[in-house]
C-alpha positions in Angstrom: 0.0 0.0 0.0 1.5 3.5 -1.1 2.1 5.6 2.0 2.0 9.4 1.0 5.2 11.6 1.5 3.3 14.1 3.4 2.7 13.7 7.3 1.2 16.7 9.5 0.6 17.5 12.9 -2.4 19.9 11.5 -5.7 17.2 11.7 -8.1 19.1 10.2 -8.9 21.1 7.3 -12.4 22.6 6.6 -14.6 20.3 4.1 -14.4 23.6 1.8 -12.2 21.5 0.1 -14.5 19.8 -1.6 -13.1 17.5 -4.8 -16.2 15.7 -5.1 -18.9 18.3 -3.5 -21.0 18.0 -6.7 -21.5 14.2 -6.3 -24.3 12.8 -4.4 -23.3 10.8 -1.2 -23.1 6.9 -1.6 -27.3 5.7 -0.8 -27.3 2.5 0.7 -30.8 1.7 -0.8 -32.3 -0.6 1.7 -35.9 -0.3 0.6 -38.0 -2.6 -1.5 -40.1 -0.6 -3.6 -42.8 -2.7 -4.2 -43.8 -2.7 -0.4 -44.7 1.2 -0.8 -46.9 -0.6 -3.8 -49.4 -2.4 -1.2 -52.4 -0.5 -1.0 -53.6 0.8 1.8 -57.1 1.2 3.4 -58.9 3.7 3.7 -58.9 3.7 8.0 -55.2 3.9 7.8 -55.4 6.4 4.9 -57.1 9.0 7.0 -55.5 8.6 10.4 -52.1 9.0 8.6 -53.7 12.3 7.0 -54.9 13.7 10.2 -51.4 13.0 12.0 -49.8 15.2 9.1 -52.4 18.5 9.2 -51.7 17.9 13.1 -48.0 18.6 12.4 -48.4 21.1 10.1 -46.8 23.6 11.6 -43.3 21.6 12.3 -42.9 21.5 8.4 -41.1 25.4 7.7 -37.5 23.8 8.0 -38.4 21.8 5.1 -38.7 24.8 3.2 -40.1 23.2 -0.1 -43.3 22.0 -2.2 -43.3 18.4 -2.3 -45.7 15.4 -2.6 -46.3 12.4 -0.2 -47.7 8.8 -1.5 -49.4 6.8 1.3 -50.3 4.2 -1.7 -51.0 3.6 -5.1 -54.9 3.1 -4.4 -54.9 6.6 -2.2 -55.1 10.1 -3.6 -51.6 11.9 -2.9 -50.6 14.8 -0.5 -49.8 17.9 -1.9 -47.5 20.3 0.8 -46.4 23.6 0.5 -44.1 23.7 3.3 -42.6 27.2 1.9 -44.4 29.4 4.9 -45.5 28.2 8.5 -48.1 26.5 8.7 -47.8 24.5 5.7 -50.6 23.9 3.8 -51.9 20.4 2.8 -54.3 19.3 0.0 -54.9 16.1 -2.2 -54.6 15.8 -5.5 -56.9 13.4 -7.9 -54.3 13.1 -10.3 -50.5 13.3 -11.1 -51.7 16.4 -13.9 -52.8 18.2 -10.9 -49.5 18.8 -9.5 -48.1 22.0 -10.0 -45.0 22.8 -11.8 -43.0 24.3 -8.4 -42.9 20.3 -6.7 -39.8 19.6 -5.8 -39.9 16.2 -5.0 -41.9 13.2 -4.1 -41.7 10.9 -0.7 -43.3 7.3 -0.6 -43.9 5.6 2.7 -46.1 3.3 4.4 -49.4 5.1 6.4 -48.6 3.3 9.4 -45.2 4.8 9.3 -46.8 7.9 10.4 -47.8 6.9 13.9 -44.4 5.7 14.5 -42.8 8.7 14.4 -45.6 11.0 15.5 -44.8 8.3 18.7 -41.1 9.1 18.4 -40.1 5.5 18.3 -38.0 6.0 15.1 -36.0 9.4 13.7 -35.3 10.7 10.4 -32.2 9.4 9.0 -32.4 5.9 10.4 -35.5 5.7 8.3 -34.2 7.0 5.2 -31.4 5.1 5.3 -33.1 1.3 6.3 -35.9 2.2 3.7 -38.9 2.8 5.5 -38.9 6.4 3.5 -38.6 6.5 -0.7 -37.4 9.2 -2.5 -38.4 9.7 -6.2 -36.0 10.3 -8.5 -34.2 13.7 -8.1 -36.0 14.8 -4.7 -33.6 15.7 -2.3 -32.7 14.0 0.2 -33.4 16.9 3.2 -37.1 17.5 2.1 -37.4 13.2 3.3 -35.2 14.2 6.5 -37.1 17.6 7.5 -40.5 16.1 6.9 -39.7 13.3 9.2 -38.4 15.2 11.4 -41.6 17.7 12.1 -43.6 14.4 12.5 -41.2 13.1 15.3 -40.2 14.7 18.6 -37.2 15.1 19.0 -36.7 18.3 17.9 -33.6 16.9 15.7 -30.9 20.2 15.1 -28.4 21.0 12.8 -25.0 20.9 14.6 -23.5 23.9 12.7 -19.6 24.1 12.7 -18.6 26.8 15.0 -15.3 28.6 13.4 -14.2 29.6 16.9 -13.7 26.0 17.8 -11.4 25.0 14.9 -7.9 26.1 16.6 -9.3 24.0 19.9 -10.1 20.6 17.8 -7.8 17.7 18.7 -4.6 17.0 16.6 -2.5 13.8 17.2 -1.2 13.2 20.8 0.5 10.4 23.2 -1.0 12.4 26.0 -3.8 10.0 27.3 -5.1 12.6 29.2 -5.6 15.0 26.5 -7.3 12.2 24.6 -9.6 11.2 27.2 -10.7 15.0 27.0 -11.0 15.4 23.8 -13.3 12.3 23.7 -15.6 14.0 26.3 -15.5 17.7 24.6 -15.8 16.8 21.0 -16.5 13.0 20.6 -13.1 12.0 18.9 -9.6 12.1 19.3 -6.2 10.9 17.5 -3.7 8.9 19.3 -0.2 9.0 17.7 1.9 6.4 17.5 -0.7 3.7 18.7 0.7 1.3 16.4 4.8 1.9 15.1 7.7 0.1 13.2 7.2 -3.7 12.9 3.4 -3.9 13.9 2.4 -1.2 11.2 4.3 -3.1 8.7 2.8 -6.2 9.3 -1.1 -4.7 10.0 -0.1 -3.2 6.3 0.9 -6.5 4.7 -1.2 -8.5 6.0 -4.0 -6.4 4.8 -2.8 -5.4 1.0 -2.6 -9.3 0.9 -5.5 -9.9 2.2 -7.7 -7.4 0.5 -5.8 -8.8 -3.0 -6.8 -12.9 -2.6 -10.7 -11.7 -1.8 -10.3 -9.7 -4.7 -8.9 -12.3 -7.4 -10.7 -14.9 -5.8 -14.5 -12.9 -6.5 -15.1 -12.4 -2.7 -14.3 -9.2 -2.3 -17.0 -6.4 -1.1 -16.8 -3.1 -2.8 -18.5 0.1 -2.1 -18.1 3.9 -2.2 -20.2 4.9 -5.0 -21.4 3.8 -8.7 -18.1 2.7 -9.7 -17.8 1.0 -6.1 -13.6 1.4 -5.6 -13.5 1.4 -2.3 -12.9 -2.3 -0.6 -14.0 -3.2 3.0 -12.2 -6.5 4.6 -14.9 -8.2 6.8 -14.2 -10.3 9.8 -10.9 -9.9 10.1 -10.4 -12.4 13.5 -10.4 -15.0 10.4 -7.8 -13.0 8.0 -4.6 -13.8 9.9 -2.8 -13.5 13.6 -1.9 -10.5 13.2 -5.3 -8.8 13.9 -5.8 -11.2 16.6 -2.1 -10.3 17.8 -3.7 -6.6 17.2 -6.1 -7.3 19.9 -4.5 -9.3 22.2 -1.2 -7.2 22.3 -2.1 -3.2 21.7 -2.7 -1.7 25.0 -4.7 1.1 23.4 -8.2 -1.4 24.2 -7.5 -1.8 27.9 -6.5 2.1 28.2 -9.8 3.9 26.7 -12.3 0.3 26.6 -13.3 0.3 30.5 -13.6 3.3 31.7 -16.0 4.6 28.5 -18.3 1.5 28.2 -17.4 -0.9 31.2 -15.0 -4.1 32.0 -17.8 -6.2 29.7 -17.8 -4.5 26.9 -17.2 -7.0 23.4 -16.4 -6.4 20.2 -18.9 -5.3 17.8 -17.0 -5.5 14.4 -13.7 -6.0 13.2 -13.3 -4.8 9.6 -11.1 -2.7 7.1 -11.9 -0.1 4.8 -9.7 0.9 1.4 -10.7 4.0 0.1 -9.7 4.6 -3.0 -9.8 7.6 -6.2 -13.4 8.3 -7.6 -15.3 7.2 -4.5 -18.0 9.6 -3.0 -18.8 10.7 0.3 -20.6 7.5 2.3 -23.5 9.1 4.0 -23.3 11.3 7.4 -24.4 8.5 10.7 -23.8 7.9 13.7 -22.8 4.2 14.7 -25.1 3.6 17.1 -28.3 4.9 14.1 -29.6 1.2 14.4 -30.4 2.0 18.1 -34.3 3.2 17.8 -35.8 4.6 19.3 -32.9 7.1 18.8 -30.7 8.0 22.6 -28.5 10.7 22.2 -27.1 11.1 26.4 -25.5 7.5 26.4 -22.8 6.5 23.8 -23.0 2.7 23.6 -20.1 2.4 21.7 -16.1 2.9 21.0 -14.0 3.0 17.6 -10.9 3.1 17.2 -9.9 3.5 13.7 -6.0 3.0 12.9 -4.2 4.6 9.9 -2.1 2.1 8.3 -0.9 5.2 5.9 -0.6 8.7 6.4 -4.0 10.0 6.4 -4.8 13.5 4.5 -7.9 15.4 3.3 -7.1 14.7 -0.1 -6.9 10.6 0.8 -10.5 10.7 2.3 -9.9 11.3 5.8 -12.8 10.7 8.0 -15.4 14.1 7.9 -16.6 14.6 11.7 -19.1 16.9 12.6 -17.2 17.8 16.0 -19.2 18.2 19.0 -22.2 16.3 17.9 -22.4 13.9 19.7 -24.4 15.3 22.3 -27.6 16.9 22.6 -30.7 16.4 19.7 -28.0 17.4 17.4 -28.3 15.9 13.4 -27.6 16.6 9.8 -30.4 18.2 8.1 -29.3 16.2 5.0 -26.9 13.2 5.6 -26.5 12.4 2.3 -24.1 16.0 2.1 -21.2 15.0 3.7 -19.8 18.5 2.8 -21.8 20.2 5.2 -20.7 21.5 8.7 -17.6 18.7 8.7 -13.8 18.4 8.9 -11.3 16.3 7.5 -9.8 14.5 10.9 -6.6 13.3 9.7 -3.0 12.5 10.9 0.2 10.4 10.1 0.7 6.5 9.9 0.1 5.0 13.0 -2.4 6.9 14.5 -5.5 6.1 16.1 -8.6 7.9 15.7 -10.4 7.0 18.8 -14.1 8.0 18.4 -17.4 7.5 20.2 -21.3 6.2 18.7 -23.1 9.4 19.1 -20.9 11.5 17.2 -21.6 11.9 13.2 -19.2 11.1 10.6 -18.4 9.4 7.4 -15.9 8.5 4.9 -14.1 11.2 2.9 -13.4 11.2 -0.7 -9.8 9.9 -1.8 -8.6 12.2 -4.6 -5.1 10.8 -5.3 -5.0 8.9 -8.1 -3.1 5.8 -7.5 -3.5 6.2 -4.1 -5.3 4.2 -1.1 -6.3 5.3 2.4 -6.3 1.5 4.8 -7.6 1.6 7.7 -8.5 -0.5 10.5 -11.5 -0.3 12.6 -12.1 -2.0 15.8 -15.8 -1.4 17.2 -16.4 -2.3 21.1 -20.1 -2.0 22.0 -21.9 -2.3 25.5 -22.7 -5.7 26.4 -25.9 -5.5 26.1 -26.3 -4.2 22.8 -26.0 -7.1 19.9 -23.3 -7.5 18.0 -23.1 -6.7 14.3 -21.1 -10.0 13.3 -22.0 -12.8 14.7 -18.8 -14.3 15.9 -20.2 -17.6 17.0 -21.0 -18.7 13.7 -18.2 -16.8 11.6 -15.0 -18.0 13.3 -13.1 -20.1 11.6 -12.6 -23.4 14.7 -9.0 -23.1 14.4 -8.9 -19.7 14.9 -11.0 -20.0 18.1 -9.1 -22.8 19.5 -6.1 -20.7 19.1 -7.5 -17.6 20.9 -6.6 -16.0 24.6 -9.3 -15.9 27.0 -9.1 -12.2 26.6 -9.8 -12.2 22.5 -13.0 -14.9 23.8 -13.8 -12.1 25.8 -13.8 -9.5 23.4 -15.7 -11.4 20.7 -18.8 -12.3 23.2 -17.8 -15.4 24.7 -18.0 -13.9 28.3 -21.4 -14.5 30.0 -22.4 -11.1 31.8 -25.0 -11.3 34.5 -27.1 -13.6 33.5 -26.7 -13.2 29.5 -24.3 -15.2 27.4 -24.5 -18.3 29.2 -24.4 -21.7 27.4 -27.2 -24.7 29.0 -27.9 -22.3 31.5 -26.8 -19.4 33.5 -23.4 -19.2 34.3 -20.6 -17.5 36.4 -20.3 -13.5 35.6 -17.2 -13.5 34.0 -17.0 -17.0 32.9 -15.9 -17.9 29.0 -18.4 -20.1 27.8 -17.5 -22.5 24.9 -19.7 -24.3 22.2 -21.3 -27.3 23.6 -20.6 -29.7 20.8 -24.3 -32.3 22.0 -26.5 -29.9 23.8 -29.1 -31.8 25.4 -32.1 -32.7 23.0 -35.4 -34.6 24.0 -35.0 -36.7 26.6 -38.1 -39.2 28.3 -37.9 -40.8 31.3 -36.9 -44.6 31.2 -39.7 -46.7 31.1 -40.9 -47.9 34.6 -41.0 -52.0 34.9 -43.1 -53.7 37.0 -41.1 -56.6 39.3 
């Protein structure tokens, strides 16, 4: 992997530099469209439309004329959302819509309650297709609208140019990590991993990456042209990201004291970004978590720069200091917006917690790529993105540490994660190769 020639002490540069500002964030589309075909009835129909005119006066952020299809059988919404209260109306036809829409929305009528109950935001339900966007609509008329149904009062964490100068740049002070974890939900660690660790970490990986590639099992993303290349599972790729685990002290240091002495690891993958991908879409990694809690963080990254890491080679936008508060994108899918490049030389560890929004940058260098490793430790109580119990390789578990075991979930924790039964807290629980089946009593015979 080409390292680049230029390492810096200054970690951020305003997303003003913006190579790629003109293309649209990469959409995971997660939606089946032909469940926002199902008709709907007409009791659902109307209490869906009477939560909406209930709402209407939430609706000025979204600034815009747009349309909203509750079903193919049901007579669309027309909203003019340009003044406060919006106004709502239904239209008999598609030639009825006047020539100032700027967009359509599909979604399900019973949609509407849920988020009038706050029990799911705006961006979680745009980007796990509970919300479709027409063709061309964009993407903040969705996020607004949803937002005036829901509570939370969702805000746009505007980047404060005061705060630049104070943002945190590459450090071996713990303690100046630890704060800048608490004040603006990230920090870089310098030097976390050095000399014959980094060289192997990079290896291993280029290797790696290489053999899923020739052998058609590699997973690509970052755009149409999809160059970007994520690594999956990596307990499986070689000892060395077990040895990464086992060995770097930078877990034990930052793990306990942020999400507790039980805390496992959530996922264990790489990501290659390479020239011509686009911006992946503004989240947060704990988004799955609805209804949406912004005062806990139930996670921990720590994301390690097996290159020098620039602007230019897609360093990781952050929105800093969002990750507390009802604090949100207004459109997630402009990565451009309100961020910074956090960036810093080989070796470093960006150390970053789940509330705090973020996303992949856009790698500009041509015949460059930007490797890096992330290492995601969750709460115990929250489940795991890979399931580790079916995906490792039996070798590789029979050659792990107790303290790896514990990492990937195989520590029972109060009463959860026990195997035929409740077991000690603390206790590494193994696969039981015969777990007890059906069993009768023996037959009873008379003398």
């Amino acid at each position: 992997m080409a390292t680049t020639t230029t390492t810096t002490e200054t970690c951020h540069q305003p997303a003003s530099v913006k190579p790629s500002a003109n293309k649209t964030a990469d959409l995971t589309l997660n939606a089946t469209f032909g469940k926002f075909q199902q008709p709907s009835s007409d009791e659902d129909y109307n209490h869906a439309v009477s939560l909406i005119q209930s709402k209407l006066d939430k609706f000025g952020p979204v600034n815009a004329v747009f349309t909203v299809n509750l079903g193919p059988n049901q007579p669309e919404l027309l909203i003019d959302a340009r003044h406060s209260p919006a106004t709502i109306s239904k239209l008999s036809s598609e030639s009825q819509q006047p020539s100032d829409v700027s967009g359509k929305l599909h979604m399900r009528p019973h949609m509407i309650q849920r988020w009038v109950d706050g029990l799911m935001e705006a961006r979680y339900s745009l980007s796990y297709g509970h919300v479709h966007l027409a063709t061309g609509t964009p993407p903040r008329i969705g996020t607004k609208f949803v937002d005036g149904l829901t509570p939370f009062g969702a805000v746009h964490p505007k980047l404060d140019p005061e705060m630049i100068p104070k943002l945190p740049k590459p450090t071996e002070n713990i303690a100046q990590m630890k704060r800048d974890l608490k004040d603006f939900g990230y920090g870089l660690l310098k030097n976390a991993i050095t000399g014959d660790e980094l060289k192997r970490l990079q290896v291993r990986l280029k290797e790696q990456a290489q053999g899923e590639a020739d052998a058609g099992v590699g997973f690509f993303d970052g755009g149409e042209n999809k160059p970007n290349q994520r690594v999956w599972n990596l307990p499986n790729k070689g000892q060395e990201f077990i040895d990464l685990l086992d060995h770097n002290p930078t877990f034990e240091t930052f793990v306990p004291q942020f999400l507790g002495e039980d805390a496992y690891l959530f996922s264990y993958t790489a990501n290659i970004a390479k020239p011509g991908n686009t911006p992946m879409n503004l989240h947060t990694d704990q988004i799955t978590i609805q209804p949406p809690i912004r005062d806990v963080a139930f996670g921990l990254n720590f994301m390690f720069f097996l290159t020098d890491v620039t602007p230019e080679l897609g360093g990781t936008l952050v929105m800093p200091a969002s990750h507390k508060g009802n604090l949100a994108p207004d459109d997630p899918y402009d990565a451009h917006s309100d961020t910074l490049s956090a960036h810093g030389p080989a070796g470093t560890c960006m150390i970053f917690e789940s509330r705090i929004w973020h996303a992949t940058g856009s790698n500009t260098v041509p015949g460059s790529e930007r490797p890096v490793i992330i290492v995601f430790f969750m709460r115990s109580f929250v489940r795991q993105q890979e399931n580790w119990a079916l995906s490792l390789r039996d070798d590789v578990l029979d050659g792990l540490s107790d303290k790896v075991k514990g990492y990937l979930g195989f520590r029972s924790v109060g009463t959860m994660g026990g195997v035929e039964g409740k077991t000690k807290d603390g206790t590494i629980v193994r696969k039981v190769e015969s777990p007890i089946g059906v069993l009768r009593p023996k037959a009873v015979t008379s003398a």
